[in-house]
C-alpha positions in Angstrom: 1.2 83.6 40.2 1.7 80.0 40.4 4.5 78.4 39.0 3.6 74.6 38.3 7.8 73.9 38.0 8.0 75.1 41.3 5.3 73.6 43.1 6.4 69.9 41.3 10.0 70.2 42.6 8.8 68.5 45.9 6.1 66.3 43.9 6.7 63.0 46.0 6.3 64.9 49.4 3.3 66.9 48.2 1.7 63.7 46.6 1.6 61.9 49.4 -1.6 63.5 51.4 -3.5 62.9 47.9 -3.3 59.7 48.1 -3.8 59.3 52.0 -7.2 61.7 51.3 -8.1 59.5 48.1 -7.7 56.0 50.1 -10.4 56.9 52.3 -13.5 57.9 49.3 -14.8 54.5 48.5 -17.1 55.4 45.8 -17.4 52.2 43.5 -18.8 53.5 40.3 -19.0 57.3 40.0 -20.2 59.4 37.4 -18.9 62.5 37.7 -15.6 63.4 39.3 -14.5 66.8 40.0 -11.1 68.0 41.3 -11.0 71.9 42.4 -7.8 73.6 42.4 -6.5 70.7 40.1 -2.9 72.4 40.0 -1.0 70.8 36.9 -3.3 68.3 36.7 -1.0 65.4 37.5 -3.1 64.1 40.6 -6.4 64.5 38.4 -5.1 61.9 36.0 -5.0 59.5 39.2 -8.6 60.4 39.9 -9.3 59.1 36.1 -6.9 56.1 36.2 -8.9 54.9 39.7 -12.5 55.9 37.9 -11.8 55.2 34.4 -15.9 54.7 33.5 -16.3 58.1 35.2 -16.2 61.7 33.4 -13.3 63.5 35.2 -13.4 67.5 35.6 -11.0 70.1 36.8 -11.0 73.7 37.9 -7.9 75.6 39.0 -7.6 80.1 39.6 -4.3 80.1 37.7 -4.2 80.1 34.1 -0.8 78.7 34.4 -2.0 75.5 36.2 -4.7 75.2 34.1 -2.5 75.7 31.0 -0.1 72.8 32.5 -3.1 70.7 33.9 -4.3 71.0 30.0 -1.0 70.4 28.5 -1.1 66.6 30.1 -5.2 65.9 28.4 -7.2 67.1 31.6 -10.1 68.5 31.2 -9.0 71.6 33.2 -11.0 75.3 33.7 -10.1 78.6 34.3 -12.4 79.4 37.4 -12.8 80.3 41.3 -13.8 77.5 43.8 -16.0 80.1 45.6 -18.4 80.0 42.6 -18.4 76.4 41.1 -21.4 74.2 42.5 -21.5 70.6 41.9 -24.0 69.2 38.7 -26.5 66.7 39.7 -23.9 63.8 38.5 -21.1 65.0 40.7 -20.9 62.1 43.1 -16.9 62.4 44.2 -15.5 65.8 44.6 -11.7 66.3 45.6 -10.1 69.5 46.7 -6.8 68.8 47.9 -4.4 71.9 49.6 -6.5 74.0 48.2 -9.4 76.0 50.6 -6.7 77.4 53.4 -6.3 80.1 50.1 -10.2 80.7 50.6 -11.4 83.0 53.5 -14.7 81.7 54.7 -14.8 78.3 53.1 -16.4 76.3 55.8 -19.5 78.0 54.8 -18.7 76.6 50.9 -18.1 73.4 51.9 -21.6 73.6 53.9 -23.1 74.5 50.5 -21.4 72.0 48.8 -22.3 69.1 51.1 -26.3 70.3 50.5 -26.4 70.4 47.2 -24.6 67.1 46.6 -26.6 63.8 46.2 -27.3 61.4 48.3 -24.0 59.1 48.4 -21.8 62.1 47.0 -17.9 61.9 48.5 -16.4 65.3 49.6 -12.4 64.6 50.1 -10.9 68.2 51.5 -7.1 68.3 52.5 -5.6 71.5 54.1 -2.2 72.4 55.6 -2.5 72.8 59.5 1.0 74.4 59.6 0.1 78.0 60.2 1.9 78.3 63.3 4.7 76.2 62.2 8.3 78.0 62.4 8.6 78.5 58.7 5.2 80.4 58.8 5.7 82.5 61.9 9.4 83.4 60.2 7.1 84.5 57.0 5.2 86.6 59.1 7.9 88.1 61.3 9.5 89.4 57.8 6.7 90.5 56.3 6.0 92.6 59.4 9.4 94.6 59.0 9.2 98.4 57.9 9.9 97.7 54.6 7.3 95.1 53.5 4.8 95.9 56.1 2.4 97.7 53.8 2.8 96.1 50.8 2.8 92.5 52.5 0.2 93.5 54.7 -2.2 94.4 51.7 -1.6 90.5 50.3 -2.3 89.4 53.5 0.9 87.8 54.3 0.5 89.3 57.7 -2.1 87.2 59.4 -2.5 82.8 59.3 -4.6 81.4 57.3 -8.1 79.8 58.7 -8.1 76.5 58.7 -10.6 74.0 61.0 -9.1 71.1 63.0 -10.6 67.9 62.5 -13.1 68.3 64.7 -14.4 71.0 63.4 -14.3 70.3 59.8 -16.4 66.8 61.5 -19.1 69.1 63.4 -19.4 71.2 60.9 -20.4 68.3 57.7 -22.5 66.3 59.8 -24.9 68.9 61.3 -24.8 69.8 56.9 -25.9 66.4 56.8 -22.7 63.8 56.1 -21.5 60.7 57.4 -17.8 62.3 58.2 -14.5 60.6 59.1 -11.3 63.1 60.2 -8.5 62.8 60.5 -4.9 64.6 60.9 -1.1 63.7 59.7 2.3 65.2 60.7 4.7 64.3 57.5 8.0 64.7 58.4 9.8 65.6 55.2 13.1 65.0 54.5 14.7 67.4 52.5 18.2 68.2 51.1 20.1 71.3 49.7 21.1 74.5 50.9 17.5 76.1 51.3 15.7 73.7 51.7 12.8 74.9 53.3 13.0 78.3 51.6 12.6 76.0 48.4 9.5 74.1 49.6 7.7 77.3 50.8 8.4 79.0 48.0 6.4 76.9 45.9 3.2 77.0 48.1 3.6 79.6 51.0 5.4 82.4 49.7 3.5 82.3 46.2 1.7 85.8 47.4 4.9 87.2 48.6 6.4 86.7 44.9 3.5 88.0 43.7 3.7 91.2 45.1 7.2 91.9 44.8 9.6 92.5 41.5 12.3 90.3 41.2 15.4 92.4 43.1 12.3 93.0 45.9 11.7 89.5 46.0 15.6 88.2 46.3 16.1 90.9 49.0 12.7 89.3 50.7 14.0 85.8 50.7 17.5 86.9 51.6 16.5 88.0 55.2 13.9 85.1 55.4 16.6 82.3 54.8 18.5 82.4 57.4 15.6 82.1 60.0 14.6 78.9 57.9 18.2 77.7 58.7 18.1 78.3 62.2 14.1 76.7 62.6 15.4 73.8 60.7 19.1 73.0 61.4 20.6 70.5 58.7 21.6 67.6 60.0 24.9 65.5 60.2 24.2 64.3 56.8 23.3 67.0 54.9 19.4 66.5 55.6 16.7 68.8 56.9 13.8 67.4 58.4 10.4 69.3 58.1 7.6 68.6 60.0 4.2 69.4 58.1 0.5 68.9 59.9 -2.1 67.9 57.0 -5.8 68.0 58.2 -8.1 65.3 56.0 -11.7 65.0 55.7 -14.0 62.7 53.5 -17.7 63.1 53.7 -20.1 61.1 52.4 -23.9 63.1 51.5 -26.5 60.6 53.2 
């Protein structure tokens, strides 16, 4: 379950590939914009401030998001990415940290790209931070007797999918895009106790909370916190630094 309170408490940091993603689509009048996994909807109502001419749609798999997303006038739908398909007047689609929570979604982005019209914008963001500390610690508590098989059926256990650049490129152009790539490492800086506990918690960790009850899950991020603390040491003045990889890609249908 997604908790949009959670997942704003680092809004600034988690903005910030939006609008990197967003600065590279240079559609000039679109007619149709669509943003999958809106979240609560406070990025889509940049996609209708930059468009304003254009008719803005939203799709998110929580009803909580979408409840949130609706609660600020987007027009948000309860729904799975795997089965939306763009309309003939979809010509800017956004889908921002969103596909690294879909297994096999290179091949929907392939069917995607091929049924968008000519001059259609695709604009996919995903974490490339699988490997990073904070993730491996996940996955070396998970893997304890105690949440192995429980953990293991969310599929907490193994890293997510996601392309590099160059593959996300390779992939959209043979599907028949004009492509450009890219990759960011943010390095956040964070403050408080748990600092990185608090950040994954809001993204990472939401399947963890899912499958646990609330003394399960507080025993969970007990053990997990202090490898956070040792992976990222706070500093001198009570800072954290967190290094997160973002991989980008906007493709334009030709």
């Amino acid at each position: 379950m997604w908790d949009p309170q959670q997942y704003l408490a680092f809004d600034d940091h988690r903005s910030r590939p939006f609008f990197d993603l967003l600065s590279r689509v240079t559609a000039a009048r679109p007619r149709e914009i669509v943003d999958l996994g809106c979240g609560p909807g406070h990025l889509t109502a940049v996609l209708a401030r930059r468009w304003p001419e254009a008719i803005v749609r939203a799709l998110d798999s929580s009803p909580e998001m979408v409840a949130a997303a609706r609660e600020r006038g987007i027009d948000a739908t309860l729904g799975a990415v795997q089965e939306w398909q763009p309309g003939p007047n979809t010509d800017v689609v956004v889908c921002n940290a969103v596909l690294h929570w879909v297994p096999g979604h290179p091949d929907l982005l392939v069917r995607w790209m091929r049924a968008l019209s000519s001059g259609a914008f695709l604009a996919v963001q995903v974490p490339g931070n699988f490997d990073a500390p904070s993730h491996r610690a996940i996955r070396r508590v998970a893997a304890r007797d105690e949440w192995r098989d429980r953990l293991g059926r969310a599929g907490i256990l193994e890293p997510r999918a996601v392309l590099d650049p160059a593959g996300y490129a390779d992939l959209l152009t043979a599907a028949g895009a004009a492509v450009d790539a890219w990759e960011t490492t943010y390095l956040q800086r964070l403050t408080g106790d748990d600092p990185v506990l608090e950040w994954v918690s809001g993204t990472a960790l939401r399947p963890v909370r899912g499958a646990l009850d609330d003394p399960r899950w507080r025993e969970f991020t007990a053990q997990l916190a202090p490898l956070l603390r040792s992976a990222y040491p706070r500093r001198a003045d009570g800072t954290t630094w967190l290094p997160f990889r973002r991989v980008f890609v906007v493709a334009r249908k030709r």
